[in-house]
Each structure stands twice: as structure tokens, then as C-alpha cells.
KOLLUM-483616 format. One record per residue (C-alpha): x, y, z; residue in one letter. Coordinates in steps of 0.1 Angstrom, whole numbers, plus 5000, padded with zeros to 4 digits. Layout:
LUMGU     px     py     pz   resn
LUMGU      X      Y      Z      a
...
//
This chain:
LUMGU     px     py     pz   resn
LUMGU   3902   5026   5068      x
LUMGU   3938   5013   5070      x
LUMGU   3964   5035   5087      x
LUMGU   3991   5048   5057      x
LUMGU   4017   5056   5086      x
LUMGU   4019   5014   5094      x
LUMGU   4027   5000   5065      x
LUMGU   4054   5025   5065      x
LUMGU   4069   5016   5101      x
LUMGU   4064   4976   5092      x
LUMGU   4080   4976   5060      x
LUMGU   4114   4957   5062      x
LUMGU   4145   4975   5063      x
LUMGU   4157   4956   5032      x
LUMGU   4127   4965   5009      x
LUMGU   4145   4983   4984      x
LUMGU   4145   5016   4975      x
LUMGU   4131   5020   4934      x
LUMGU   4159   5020   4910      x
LUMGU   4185   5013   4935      x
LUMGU   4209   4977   4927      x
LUMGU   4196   4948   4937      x
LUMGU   4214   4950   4972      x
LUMGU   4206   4957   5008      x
LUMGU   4217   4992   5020      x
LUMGU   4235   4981   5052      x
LUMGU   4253   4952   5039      x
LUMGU   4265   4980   5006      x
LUMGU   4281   4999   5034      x
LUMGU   4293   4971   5056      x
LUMGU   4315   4960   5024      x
LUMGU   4325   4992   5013      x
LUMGU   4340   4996   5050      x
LUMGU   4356   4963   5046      x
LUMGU   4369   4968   5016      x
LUMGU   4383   5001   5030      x
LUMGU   4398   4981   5061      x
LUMGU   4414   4958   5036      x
LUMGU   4432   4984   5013      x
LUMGU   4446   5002   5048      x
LUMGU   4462   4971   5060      x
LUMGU   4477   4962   5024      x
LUMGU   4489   4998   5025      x
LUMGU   4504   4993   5059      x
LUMGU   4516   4959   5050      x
LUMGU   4534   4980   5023      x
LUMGU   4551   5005   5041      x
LUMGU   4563   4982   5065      x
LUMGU   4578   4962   5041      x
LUMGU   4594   4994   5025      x
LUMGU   4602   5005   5057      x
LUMGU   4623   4978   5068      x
LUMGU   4637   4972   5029      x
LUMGU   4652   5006   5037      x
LUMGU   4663   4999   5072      x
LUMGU   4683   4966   5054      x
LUMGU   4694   4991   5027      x
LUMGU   4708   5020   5050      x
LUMGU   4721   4986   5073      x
LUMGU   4741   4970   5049      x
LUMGU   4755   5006   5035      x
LUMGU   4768   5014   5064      x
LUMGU   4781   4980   5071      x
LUMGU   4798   4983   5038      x
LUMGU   4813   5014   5050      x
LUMGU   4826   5006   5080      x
LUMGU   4839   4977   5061      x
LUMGU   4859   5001   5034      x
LUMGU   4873   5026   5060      x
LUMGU   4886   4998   5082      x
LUMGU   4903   4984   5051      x
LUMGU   4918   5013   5043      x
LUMGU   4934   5023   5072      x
LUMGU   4949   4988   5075      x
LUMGU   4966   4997   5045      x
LUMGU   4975   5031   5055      x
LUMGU   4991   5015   5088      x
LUMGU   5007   4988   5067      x
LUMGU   5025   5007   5042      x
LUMGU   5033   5032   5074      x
LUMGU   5051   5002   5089      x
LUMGU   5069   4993   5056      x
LUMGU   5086   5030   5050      x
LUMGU   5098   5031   5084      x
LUMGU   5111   5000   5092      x
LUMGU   5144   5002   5105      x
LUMGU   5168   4975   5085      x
LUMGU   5147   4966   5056      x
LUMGU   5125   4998   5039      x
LUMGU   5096   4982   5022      x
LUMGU   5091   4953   5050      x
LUMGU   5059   4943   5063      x
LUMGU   5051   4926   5096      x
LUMGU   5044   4886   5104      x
LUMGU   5005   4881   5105      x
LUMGU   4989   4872   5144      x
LUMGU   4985   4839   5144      x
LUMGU   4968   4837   5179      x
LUMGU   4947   4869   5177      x
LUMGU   4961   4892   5203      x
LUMGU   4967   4921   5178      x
LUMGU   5008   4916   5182      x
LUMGU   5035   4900   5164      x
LUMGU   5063   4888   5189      x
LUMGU   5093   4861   5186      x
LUMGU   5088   4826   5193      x
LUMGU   5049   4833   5184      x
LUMGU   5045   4850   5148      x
LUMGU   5082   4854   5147      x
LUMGU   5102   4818   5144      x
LUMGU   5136   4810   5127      x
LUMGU   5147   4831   5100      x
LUMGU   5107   4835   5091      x
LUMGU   5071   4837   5100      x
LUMGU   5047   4811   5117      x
LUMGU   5023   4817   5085      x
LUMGU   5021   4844   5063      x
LUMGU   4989   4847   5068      x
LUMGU   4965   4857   5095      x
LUMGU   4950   4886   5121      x
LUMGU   4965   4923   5111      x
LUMGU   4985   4930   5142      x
LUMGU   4972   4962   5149      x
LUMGU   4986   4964   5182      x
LUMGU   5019   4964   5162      x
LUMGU   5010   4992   5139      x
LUMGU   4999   5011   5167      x
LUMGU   4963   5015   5153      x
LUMGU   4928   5011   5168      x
LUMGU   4916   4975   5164      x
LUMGU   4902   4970   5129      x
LUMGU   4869   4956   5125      x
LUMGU   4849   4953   5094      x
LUMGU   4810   4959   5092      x
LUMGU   4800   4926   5109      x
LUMGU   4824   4932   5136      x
LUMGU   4852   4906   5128      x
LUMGU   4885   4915   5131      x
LUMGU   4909   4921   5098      x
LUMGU   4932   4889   5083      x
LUMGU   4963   4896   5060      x
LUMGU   4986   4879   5041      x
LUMGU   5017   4890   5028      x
LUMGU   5045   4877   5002      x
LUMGU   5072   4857   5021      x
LUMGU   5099   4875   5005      x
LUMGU   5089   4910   5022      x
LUMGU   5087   4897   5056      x
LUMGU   5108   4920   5083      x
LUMGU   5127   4890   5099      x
LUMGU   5160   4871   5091      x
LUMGU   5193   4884   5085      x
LUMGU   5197   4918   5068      x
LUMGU   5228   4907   5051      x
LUMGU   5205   4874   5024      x
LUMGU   5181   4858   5047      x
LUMGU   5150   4862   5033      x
LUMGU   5173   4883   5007      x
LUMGU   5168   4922   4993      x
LUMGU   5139   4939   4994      x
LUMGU   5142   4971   4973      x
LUMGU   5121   4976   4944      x
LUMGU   5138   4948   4920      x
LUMGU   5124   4918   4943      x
LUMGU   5091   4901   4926      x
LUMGU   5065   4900   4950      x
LUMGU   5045   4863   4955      x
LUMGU   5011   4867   4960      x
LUMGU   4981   4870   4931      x
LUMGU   4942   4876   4931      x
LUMGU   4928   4851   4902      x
LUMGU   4906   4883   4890      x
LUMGU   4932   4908   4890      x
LUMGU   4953   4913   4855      x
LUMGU   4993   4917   4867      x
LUMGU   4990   4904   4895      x
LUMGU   5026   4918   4915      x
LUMGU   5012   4918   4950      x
LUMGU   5030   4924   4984      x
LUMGU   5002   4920   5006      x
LUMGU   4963   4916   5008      x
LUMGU   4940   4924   5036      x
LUMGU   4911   4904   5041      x
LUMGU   4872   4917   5056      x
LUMGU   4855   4878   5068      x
LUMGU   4826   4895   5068      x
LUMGU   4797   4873   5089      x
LUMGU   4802   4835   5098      x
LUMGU   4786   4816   5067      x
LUMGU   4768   4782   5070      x
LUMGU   4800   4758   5085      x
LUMGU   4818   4780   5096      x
LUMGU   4823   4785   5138      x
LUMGU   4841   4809   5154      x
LUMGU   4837   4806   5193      x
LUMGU   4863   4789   5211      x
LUMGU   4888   4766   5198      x
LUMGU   4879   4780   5162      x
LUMGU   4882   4814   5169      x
LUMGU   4918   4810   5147      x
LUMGU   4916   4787   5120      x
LUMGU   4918   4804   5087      x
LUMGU   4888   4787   5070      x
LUMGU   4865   4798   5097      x
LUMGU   4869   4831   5081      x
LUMGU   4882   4832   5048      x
LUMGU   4858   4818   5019      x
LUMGU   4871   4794   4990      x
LUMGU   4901   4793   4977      x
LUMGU   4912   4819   5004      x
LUMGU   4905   4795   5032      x
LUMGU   4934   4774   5022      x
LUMGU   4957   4791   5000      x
LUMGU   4991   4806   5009      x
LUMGU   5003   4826   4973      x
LUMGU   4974   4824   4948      x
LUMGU   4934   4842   4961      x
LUMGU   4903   4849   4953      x
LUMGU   4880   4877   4948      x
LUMGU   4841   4881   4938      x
LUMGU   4808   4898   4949      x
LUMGU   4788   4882   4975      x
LUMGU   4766   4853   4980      x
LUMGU   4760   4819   4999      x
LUMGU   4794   4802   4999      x
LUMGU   4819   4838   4994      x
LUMGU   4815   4872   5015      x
LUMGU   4854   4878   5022      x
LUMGU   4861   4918   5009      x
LUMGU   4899   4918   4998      x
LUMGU   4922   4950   4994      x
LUMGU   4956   4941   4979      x
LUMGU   4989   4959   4986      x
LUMGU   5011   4962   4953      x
LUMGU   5046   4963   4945      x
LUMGU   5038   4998   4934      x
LUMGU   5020   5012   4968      x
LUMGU   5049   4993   4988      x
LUMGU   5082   5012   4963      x
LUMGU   5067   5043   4962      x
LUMGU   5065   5046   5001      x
LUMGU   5101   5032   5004      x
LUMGU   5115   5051   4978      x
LUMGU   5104   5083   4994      x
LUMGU   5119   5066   5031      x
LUMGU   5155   5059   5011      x
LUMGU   5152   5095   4991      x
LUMGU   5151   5111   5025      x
LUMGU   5179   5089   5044      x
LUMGU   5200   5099   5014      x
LUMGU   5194   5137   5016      x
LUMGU   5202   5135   5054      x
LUMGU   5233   5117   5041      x
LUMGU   5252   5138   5013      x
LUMGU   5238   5165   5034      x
LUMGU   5260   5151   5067      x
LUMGU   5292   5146   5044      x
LUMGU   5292   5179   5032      x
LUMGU   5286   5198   5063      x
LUMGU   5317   5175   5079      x
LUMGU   5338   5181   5046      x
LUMGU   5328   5209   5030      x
LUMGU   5325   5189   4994      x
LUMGU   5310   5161   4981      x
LUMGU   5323   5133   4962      x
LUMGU   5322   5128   4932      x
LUMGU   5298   5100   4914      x
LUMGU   5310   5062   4909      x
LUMGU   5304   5053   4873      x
LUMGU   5270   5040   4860      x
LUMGU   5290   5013   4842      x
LUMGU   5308   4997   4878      x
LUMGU   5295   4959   4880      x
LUMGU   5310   4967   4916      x
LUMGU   5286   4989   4925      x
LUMGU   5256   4964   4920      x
LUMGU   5275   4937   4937      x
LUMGU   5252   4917   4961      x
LUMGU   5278   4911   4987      x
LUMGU   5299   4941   5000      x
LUMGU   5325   4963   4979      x
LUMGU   5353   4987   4987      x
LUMGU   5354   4990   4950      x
LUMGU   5329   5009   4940      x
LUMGU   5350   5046   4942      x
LUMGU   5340   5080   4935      x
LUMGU   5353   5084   4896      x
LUMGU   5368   5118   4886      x
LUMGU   5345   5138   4862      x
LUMGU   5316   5116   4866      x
LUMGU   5283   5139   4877      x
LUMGU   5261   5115   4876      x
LUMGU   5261   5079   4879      x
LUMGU   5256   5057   4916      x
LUMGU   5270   5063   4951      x
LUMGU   5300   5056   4957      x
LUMGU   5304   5027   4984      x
LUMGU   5340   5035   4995      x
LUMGU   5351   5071   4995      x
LUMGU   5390   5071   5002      x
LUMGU   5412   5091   5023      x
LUMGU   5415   5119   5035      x
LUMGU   5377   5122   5039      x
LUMGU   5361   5087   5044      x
LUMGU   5326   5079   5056      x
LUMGU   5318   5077   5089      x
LUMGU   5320   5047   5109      x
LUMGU   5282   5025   5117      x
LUMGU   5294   5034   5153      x
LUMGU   5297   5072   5149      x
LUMGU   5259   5072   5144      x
LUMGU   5264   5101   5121      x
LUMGU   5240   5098   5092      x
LUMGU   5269   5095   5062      x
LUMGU   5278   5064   5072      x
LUMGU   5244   5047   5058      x
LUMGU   5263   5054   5024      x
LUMGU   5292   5028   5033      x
LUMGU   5292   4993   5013      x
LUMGU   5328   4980   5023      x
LUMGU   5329   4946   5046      x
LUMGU   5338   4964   5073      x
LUMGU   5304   4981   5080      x
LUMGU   5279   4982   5056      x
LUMGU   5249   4994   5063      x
LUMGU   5208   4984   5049      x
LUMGU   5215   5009   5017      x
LUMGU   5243   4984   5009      x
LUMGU   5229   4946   5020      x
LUMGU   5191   4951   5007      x
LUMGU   5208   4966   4973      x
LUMGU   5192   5001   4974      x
LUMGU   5224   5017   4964      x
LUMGU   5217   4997   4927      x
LUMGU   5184   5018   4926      x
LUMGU   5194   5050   4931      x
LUMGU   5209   5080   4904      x
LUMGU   5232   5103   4923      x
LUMGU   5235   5136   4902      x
LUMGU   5265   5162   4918      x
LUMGU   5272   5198   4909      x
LUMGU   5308   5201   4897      x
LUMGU   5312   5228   4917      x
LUMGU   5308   5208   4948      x
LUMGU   5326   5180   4941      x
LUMGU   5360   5176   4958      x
LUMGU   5382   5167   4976      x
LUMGU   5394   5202   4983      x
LUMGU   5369   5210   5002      x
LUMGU   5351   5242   4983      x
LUMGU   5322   5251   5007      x
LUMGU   5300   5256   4977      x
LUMGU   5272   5280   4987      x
LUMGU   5255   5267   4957      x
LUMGU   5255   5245   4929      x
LUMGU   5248   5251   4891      x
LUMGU   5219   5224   4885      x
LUMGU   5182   5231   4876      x
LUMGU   5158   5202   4885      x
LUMGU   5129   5205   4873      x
LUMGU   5096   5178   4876      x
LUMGU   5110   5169   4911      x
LUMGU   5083   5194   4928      x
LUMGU   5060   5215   4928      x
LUMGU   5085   5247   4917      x
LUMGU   5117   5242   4897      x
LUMGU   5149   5236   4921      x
LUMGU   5175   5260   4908      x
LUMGU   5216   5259   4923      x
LUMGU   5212   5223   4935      x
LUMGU   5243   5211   4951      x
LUMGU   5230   5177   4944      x
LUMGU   5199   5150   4930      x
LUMGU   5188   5119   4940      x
LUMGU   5165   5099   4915      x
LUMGU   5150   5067   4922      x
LUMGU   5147   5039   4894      x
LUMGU   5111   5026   4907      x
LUMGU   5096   4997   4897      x
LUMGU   5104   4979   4865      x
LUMGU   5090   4997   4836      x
LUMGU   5079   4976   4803      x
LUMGU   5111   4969   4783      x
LUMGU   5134   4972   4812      x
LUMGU   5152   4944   4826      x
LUMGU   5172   4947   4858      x
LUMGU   5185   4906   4863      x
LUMGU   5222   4910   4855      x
LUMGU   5250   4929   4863      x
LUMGU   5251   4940   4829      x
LUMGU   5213   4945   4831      x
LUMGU   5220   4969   4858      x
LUMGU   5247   4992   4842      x
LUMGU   5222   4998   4815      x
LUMGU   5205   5034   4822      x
LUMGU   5176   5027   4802      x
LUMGU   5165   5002   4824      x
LUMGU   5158   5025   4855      x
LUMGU   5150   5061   4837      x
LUMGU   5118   5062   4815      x
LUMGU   5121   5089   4797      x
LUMGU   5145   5100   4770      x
LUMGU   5151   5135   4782      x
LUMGU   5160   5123   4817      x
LUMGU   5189   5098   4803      x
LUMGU   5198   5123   4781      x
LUMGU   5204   5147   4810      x
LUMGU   5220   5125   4827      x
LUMGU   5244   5111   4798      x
LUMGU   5260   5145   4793      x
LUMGU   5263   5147   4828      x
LUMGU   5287   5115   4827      x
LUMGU   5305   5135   4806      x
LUMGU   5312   5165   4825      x
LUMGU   5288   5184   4809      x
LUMGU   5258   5201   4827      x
LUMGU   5226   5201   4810      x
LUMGU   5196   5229   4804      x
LUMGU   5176   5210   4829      x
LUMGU   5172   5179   4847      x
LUMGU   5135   5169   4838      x
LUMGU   5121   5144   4863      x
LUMGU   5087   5127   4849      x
LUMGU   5058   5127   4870      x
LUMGU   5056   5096   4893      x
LUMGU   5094   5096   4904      x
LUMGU   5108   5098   4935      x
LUMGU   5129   5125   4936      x
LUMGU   5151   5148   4961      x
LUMGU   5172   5178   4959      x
LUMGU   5194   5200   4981      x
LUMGU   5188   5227   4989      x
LUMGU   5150   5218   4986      x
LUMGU   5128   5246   4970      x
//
């Protein structure tokens, strides 16, 4: 009799079971383990991949930001420099050309000019941090030749007010009036080395057209042969910051004359060629019943301006050979509207305790009893042409708006107006302030 436990214990372990596929039970489970394995590690695989996609993400964000802010503040510094520069308001610095952060004669400063007008920011100049961008290279600028702070105050490299045309242009950008543009390198690109003896040469750093041009640049997003971030400085960043520096000088001014003389003088006419004279003038006078026109250059006896050597702030207002100040060589005195309250205007002195004009536009509250307004012209608007002498006698070509030359017609006459509406965007002072 045969044994039904043995067949049982001999049968081999891939006989299989009835109805099942036709494949072995251990080698079922060995795949589905595999195939298990396999979709773990492609899983992995993934999130690795996704993992370090994001790493390069939140890398090259932050890059880009470090990038942005470091730009910025170069401009902040840069138009920081230009309002306060002593002789020429609206001046920038000559680039570092040996990457030490300063500008100093006989290196950056040479002759009447610059070494090159462009290079390193000096940030050791501006008295800033040193700039990097997000790969850790240092900040380049260029700037327009004709805003350089160095030469002679009196033509050499000429007037910088807001009447001079800047020189520099970004191919991509439509108008194109730039002072100034600051440069990110971003990282060295295949050809380009920066150790040692190529740590300064320009097309090391700059990409393109910027690696060798000295007016005209370039601009575009990244890629294999361009990475150079560019932030340009305009006409309009560099006047506006001036204008306010000039505004300010101005107040301090009329407000020195009238604390020595107890008056101030009356306006020179709008229509004096000899007040927009590029030289020096003694002729442009106060004129007698003129409220509003320019500054007068020369105020006669008994109560002239102060001496340059008195240090006492009137005297910036002086345009006659014999000490002329900035106001008068860089031809600021052509872009500013003088506006006087007839009861201030003397000589006799009248202590005024107030005036009778209402300004209003010029802050944030309406100025009422102003002894006296500044208004500055700004930057040439369309239609307005400020070339020749002629040009600049013309009102309409440094007030905007027709209510603002409208004011400031009847005040040529001798007659005060409602209001002296200054449009948003002008430069503007009063005293007393608000």
C-alpha cells in the first residue's frame, strides 16, 4: 500500500497549484519584489532630481537677488554723489580703473578728464560697502564723458545742469538720454579669465558689444556668450536729484540776503539774453516791478551780494567776473524761476513778516504768505527747445503747464495771482516752508 503522505513531501516545489498562471510561485514573488525595488529607486531618482532642480531654483533666485539689491544701491550711492558734489551738482565720479574701490589723481583722474569712462564702481569713493553681484564679482560702470566731476568749473568739460545731453545709449532702450550705466559681470563665460594680470581688462567681464564699447551698449536675457545685468542712470534720475541740491542752496540763499537786508530784490527779467550768458555778467540786474522772472546776477548798491570769501551763503547767487560762483559757470541760474512777494521786495528794507503768495502743488499742504518761490525748469519737455538765447527767454520752454506760465505772466506784470499751481513732478521750494 503506497504511503499518501510521500508523494506529498516529494512533489516539487514548482508543481503548480490548479488554476493558478502558468508560473512558479517563488519566482511571481521574486519579480514583484524587483519590480517594487525598481519603482523605489526611479522614485528616488526623482526626488533627487527635483530636489536639486529646486536647490538650482532657490540658488539662482537668490543670486538674482543679491544681484538686484547690489545694483541698486550703486545707484543710490551714485546719484548720492551727484546731488552733493561740491562745484558741479549732477557730477558723477571717474570709474576705477585698477580695482581698488577709489578714484584718485594721476590714476582715474588725468588732465582735464578720466583715464576711461568706464570701469570698477569706486565704492570706496561713495563711501559704500563693496558691491558684489550674485556670483561675487565686483560692479563696472560707465558714465557720459560730459558729466564727469573733473576739469575746470568755469568750460572744461563744460555745464552740467539739466540742458546738457547726456552720451551714453542701451541698443534695447527707446530714448535712450543716459548719464550712466552700472554693470553686474555676472560669472566668467568660456574665454574669459580673471586671475592675475586679467583681473582689469574690460572684456574679461563685460559680454558683447559692452566689452568694447565706450558710448553705445547692450542689453538681453542670459545665455552662452551674454550674462552682464545692466541698470542705466538717466538724465531724468541725475536732474531730479540736482534740482532738489540747487532748490535747497537757493532757499539757504534768498533766505541769507534777507536776514542781512531785511528785503529781497527784486526779479531780473525773463526776457535778459544776459542772464543766460555762458560766460559771467554784471548785467543781469534786479528789474523794478518784475515778480517773477530769473535771479539777478548783480544786485547793486547799497545792498550787494556777499563776497565768495565771506562764505556767507548769498553769495552763491553772484555771476559778475569778479566772483562767480557754480550757480553762475555750470548755467543753473538759466534753469531756475525766481517768484518774489511785492511786499518783500526792496531796497528799503521792509522786514516783511510775510508775503502775499499762495503756492500750491509744491507740497504736500498749500504754502500760504510766501515771501518767495523757486521753480525749476527740469528736463526738456516735448516741444521745448532751450539751444538759443532767444530759446531761453522763451517761458514755455521750461514751464509745462499753462496755468503755471499764466501765473507767472501776470506776475511779470506786477500782478499777483489766485495761486501759483506747481504740476506734480517739479522741483519746487518756498519760504517759509509749510
Amino acid at each position: 500500500m503506497t504511503d499518501p503522505i510521500m508523494p506529498r513531501l516529494a512533489r516539487p516545489a514548482h508543481v503548480l497549484k490548479p488554476g493558478a498562471p502558468n508560473v512558479p510561485v517563488t519566482h511571481a514573488r521574486q519579480r514583484g519584489f524587483a519590480l517594487l525595488a525598481v519603482t523605489v529607486f526611479i522614485g528616488l531618482v526623482a526626488a533627487v532630481f527635483v530636489v536639486r532642480s529646486l536647490n538650482a531654483d532657490t540658488l539662482r533666485a537668490r543670486q538674482d537677488q543679491r544681484t538686484t539689491e547690489a545694483l541698486a544701491l550703486a545707484k543710490q550711492a551714485l546719484l548720492a554723489y551727484a546731488t552733493t558734489d561740491d562745484n558741479r551738482p549732477g557730477a558723477l565720479p571717474c570709474p576705477d580703473v585698477d580695482g581698488d574701490g577709489r578714484s584718485l589723481p594721476g590714476i582715474e583722474y588725468v588732465g582735464q578728464g578720466c583715464a576711461s569712462y568706464i570701469g570698477r564702481l569706486p565704492w570706496a569713493l561713495l563711501r559704500i560697502p563693496e558691491l558684489r553681484d550674485g556670483s561675487g564679482e565686483l560692479l563696472w560702470i560707465a558714465i557720459s564723458p560730459n558729466f564727469r566731476d573733473a576739469g575746470d568749473i568755469t568750460g572744461n568739460p563744460g555745464f552740467i545742469n539739466p540742458d546738457t545731453a547726456p552720451q551714453l545709449s542701451i541698443t534695447q532702450l527707446p530714448g535712450n538720454a543716459l548719464v550712466a550705466i552700472i554693470f553686474a559681470p555676472g560669472p566668467a563665460l568660456p574665454g574669459q579669465t580673471r586671475a592675475g594680470a586679467n583681473a582689469t581688462i574690460l572684456s574679461n567681464y563685460l559680454d558683447g558689444l559692452n566689452a568694447t564699447s565706450t558710448t553705445s551698449f547692450s542689453a538681453g536675457p542670459p545665455g552662452p556668450a551674454f550674462n552682464d545685468r545692466l541698470l542705466p542712470i538717466t538724465r531724468s534720475d541725475i536732474v531730479a536729484s540736482a534740482e532738489r541740491r540747487v532748490a535747497q542752496e537757493l532757499e539757504r540763499a534768498l533766505n541769507d540776503y534777507f536776514v542781512r537786508f531785511r528785503y529781497l530784490p527784486a526779479a531780473a527779467s525773463f526776457t535778459n539774453s544776459e542772464c543766460v550768458s555762458a560766460g559771467t555778467t554784471a548785467v543781469c540786474v534786479p528789474d523794478a516791478g518784475i515778480l517773477a522772472g530769473r535771479l539777478p546776477a548783480n544786485v547793486p548798491a547799497p545792498d550787494p551780494y556777499s563776497p565768495a570769501s565771506s562764505g556767507n551763503p548769498n553769495a552763491l547767487l553772484r555771476g559778475d567776473a569778479t566772483d562767480a560762483a557754480w550757480f553762475q559757470h555750470q548755467r543753473w541760474r538759466e534753469q531756475a524761476i525766481y517768484i518774489v512777494s511785492p511786499e518783500c521786495v526792496g531796497p528799503p528794507a521792509n522786514n516783511c513778516a510775510s508775503g502775499s503768495l499762495l503756492v500750491t502743488g509744491a507740497s504736500a499742504a498749500p504754502v500760504i504768505g510766501a515771501r518767495f518761490a523757486v521753480i525749476m525748469g527740469g528736463v526738456v519737455g516735448p516741444g521745448q527747445q532751450r539751444i538759443s538765447s532767444a530759446d531761453k527767454t522763451q517761458l514755455e520752454n521750461y514751464l509745462e503747464t499753462n496755468a503755471l506760465r499764466n501765473a507767472v505772466n501776470l506776475l511779470n506784470s506786477g500782478t499777483i495771482p489766485p495761486s501759483i499751481p506747481v504740476p506734480a513732478g517739479t522741483v519746487a521750494i518756498t519760504s517759509p516752508r509749510p
